[in-house]
C-alpha positions as CSV (number, residue, x, y, z in Angstrom):
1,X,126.3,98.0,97.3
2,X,124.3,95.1,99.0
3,X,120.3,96.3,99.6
4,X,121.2,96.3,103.6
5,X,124.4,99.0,102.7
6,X,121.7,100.8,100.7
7,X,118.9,100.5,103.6
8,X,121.6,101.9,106.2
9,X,122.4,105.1,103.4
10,X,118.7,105.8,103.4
11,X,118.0,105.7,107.3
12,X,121.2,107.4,107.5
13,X,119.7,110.0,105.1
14,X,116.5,110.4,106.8
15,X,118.2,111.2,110.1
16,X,120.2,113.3,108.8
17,X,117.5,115.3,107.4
18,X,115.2,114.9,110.1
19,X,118.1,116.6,112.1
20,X,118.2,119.4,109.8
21,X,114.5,120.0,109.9
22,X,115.1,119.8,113.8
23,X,117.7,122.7,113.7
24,X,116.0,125.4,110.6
25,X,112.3,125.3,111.4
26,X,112.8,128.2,114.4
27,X,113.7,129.9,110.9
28,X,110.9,129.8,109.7
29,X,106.9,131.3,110.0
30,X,104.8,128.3,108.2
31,X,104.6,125.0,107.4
32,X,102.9,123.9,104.0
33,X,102.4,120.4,103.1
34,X,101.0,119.3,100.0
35,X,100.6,115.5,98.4
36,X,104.3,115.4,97.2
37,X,106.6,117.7,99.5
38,X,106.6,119.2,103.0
39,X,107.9,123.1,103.4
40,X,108.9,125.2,105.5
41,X,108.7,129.1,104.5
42,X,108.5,132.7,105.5
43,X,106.0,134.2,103.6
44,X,102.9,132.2,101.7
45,X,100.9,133.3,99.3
46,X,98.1,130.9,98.5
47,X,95.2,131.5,95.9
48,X,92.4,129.3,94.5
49,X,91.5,129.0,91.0
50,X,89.4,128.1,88.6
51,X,90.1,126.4,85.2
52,X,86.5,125.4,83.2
53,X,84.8,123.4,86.3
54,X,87.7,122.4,88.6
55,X,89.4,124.5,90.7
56,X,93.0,124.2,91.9
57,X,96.0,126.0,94.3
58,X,98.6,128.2,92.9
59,X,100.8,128.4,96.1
60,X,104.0,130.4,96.3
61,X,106.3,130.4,98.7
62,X,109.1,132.7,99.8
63,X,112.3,131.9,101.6
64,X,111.3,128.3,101.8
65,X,113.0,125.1,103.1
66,X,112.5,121.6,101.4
67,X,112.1,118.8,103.0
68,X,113.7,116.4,99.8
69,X,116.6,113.9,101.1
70,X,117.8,113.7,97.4
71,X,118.1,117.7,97.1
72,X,121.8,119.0,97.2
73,X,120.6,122.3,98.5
74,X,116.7,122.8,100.6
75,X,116.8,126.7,100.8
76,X,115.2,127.4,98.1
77,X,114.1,131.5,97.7
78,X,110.8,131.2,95.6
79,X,108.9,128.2,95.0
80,X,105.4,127.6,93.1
81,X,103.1,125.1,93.8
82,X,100.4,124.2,91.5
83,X,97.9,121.3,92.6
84,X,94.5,119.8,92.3
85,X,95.3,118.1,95.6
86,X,95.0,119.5,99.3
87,X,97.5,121.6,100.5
88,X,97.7,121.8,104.0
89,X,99.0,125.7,105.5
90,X,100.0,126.1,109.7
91,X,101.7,129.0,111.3
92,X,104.1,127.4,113.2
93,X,103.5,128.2,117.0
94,X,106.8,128.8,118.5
95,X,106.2,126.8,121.4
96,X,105.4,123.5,119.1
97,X,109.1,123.8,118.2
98,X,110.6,123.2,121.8
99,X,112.7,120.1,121.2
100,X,113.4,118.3,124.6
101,X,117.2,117.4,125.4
102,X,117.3,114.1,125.6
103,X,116.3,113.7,122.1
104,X,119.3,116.1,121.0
């Protein structure tokens, strides 16, 4: 496989996924993105703690969606976040989802 074969798999990839993201995230009630992954989920449960002097988020997410291009499968039904970094939580607004036609 020549480096431009594996730069057309990886755009090809991306779109892909992109397209997918496109089509589930009327599915679904928040987005959470954190250093390492972007979600999409149903239900979050997000709690601060403590551990000696630093303080970190245990995040869990129900009926969640993965943004990954290597991952066979993105539903996931429970996932657990633990970070020191930010993690960023939005309901999404149903109207922010309105995808015009010409980009279809």
């Amino acid at each position: 496989m020549s480096a431009e074969d594996l730069d057309n798999y990886e755009t090809d990839a991306e779109l892909s996924l992109y397209k997918e993201y496109r089509d589930v995230i009327k599915l679904f009630t928040y987005v959470v993105e954190t250093e390492r992954r972007f979600y999409l989920a149903n239900k979050v449960d997000f709690n601060v703690r403590s551990a000696g002097q630093d303080v970190y988020f245990d995040v869990q997410l129900t009926d969640a969606w993965v943004w990954d291009v290597y991952r066979p499968s993105r539903f996931v039904k429970n996932v657990r976040i633990v970070t020191f970094k930010d993690v960023n939580v939005e309901e999404v607004q149903k109207t922010d989802i309105d995808i015009p036609d010409d980009i279809h």
